[in-house]
C-alpha positions in Angstrom: -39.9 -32.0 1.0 -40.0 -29.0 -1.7 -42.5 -27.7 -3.0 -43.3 -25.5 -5.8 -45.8 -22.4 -6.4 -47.2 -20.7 -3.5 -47.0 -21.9 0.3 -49.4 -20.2 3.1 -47.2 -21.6 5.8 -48.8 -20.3 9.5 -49.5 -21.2 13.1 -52.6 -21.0 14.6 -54.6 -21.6 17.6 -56.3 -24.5 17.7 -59.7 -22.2 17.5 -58.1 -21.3 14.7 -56.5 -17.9 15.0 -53.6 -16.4 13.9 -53.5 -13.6 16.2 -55.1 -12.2 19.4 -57.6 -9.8 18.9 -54.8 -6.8 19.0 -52.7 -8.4 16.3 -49.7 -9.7 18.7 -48.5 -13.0 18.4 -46.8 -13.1 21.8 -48.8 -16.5 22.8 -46.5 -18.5 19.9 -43.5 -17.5 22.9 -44.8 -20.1 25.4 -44.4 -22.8 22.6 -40.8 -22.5 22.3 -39.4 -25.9 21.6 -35.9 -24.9 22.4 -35.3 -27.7 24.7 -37.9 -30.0 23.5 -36.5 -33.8 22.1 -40.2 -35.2 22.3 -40.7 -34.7 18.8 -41.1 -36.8 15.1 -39.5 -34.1 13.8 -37.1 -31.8 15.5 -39.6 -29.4 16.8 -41.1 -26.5 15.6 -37.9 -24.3 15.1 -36.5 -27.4 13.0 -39.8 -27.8 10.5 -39.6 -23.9 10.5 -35.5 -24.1 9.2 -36.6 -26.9 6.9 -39.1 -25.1 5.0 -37.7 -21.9 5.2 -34.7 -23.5 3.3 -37.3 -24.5 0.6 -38.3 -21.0 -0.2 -37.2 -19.3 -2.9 -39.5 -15.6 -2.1 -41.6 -14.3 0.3 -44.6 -12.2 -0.1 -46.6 -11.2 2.5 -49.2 -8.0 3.1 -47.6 -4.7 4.8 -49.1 -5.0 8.2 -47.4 -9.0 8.7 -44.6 -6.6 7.2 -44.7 -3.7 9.8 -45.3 -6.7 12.3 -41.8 -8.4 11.3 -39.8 -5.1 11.8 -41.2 -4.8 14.6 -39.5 -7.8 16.3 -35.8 -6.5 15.7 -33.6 -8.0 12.9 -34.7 -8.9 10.1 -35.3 -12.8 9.8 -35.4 -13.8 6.3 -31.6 -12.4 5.1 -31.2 -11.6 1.9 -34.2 -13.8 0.8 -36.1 -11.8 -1.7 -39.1 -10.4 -0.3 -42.1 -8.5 -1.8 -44.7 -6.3 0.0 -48.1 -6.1 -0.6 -48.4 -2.4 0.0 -49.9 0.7 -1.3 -47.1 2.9 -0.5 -43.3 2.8 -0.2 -42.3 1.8 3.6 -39.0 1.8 4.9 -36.9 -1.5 3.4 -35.9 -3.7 6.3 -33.5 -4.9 3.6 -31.9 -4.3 0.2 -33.9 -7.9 -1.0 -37.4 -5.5 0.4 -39.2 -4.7 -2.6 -42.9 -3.3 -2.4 -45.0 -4.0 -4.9 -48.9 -3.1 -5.9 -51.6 -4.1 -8.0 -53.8 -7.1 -9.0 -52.6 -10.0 -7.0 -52.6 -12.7 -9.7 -50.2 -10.8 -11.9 -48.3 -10.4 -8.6 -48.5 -13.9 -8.0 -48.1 -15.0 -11.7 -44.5 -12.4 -11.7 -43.1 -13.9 -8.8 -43.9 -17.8 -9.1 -42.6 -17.2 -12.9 -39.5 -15.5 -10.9 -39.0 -17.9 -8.0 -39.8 -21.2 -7.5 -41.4 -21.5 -4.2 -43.0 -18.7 -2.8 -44.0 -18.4 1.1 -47.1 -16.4 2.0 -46.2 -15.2 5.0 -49.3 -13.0 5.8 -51.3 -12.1 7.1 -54.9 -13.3 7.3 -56.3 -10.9 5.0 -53.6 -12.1 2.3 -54.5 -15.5 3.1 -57.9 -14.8 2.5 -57.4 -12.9 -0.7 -55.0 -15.6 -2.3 -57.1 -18.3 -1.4 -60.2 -16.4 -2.9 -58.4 -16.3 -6.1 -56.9 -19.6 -6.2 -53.3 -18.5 -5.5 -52.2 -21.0 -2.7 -51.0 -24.3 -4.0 -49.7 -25.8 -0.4 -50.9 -24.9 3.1 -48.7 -25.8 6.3 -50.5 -24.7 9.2 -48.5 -25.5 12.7 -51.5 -26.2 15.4 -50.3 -24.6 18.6 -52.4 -25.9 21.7 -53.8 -22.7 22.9 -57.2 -21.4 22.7 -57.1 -17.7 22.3 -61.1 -17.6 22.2 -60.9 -14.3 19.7 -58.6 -12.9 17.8 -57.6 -12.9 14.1 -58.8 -15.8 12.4 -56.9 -17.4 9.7 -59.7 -17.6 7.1 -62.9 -15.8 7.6 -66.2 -16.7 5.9 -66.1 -15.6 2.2 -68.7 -16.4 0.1 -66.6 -15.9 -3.2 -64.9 -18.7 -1.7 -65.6 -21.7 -3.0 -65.4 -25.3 -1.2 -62.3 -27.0 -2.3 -60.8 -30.2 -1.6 -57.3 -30.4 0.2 -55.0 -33.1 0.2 -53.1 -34.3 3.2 -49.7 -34.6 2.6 -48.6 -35.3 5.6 -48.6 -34.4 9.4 -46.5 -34.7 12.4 -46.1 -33.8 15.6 -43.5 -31.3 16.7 -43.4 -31.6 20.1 -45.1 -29.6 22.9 -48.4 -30.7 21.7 -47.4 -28.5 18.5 -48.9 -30.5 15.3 -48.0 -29.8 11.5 -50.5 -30.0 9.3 -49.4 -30.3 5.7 -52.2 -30.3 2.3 -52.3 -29.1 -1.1 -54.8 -28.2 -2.8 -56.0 -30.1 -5.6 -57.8 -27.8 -7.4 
């Protein structure tokens, strides 16, 4: 399924972070569904491919950034990718491109750019772009671990309004690995 606009596609606990209290995101290793057929839909690394193959840009905050280097190769290719950052960073790749400023006109350059936009992270992004309306679809894999503290993928905002969200659809991924798929209607 494609989608258009901007996509916060993420995995969290089922406590509901999206990190452990020092950042690391080592407990998403023991969820590997490498050899895993127990699935509706191929497993996690299959609904990853499948979206990922939907996206048209990423954009994503310079610590997720710093994060993702961190790892080794660079995953995404020559997928263009822009940085929420204050200052230049090293590029990880030619299609790197940092960029600063009010994040709606960010957002309103690169969805008038690309089609379908991944927001990568991290939480305070997340936060940020829901706060200003900037999320059109929200994927969030359910990985069955409780971390008990950590980063949590949206924290209380009172600017944040209450909004409705749709379910699109859902599936299991194997592993006791759910996908939850909404948009918002708003």
């Amino acid at each position: 399924m494609s989608a258009a606009g901007v996509t916060l596609y993420i995995a969290t606990s089922v406590d509901g972070f999206v990190a452990d209290a020092d950042g690391g995101v080592e407990w998403l290793e023991q969820f590997d569904d490498s050899g895993d057929t127990d699935t509706d839909g191929g497993g996690a690394t299959a609904a990853y491919e499948e979206f990922f193959a939907s996206v048209d840009a990423l954009v994503m905050g310079a610590t997720t950034y710093e994060q993702v280097r961190s790892f080794g190769d660079w995953p995404y290719a020559d997928t263009p990718t822009y940085v929420l950052a204050h200052r230049e960073r090293e590029r990880a790749s030619d299609t790197v491109e940092f960029v600063s400023g009010d994040e709606v006109a960010v957002v309103d350059r690169l969805t008038r750019l690309h089609d379908h936009v991944w927001l990568v992270g991290g939480a305070a992004v997340a936060q940020s772009f829901l706060r200003h309306g900037l999320i059109d679809t929200l994927r969030v894999t359910v990985v069955p671990v409780v971390l008990g503290s950590g980063i949590p993928l949206f924290e209380s905002d009172p600017a944040v309004e209450a909004e409705r969200v749709d379910l699109v659809a859902n599936r299991s991924l194997g592993g006791g690995v759910v996908e939850l798929h909404y948009r918002f209607t708003g």
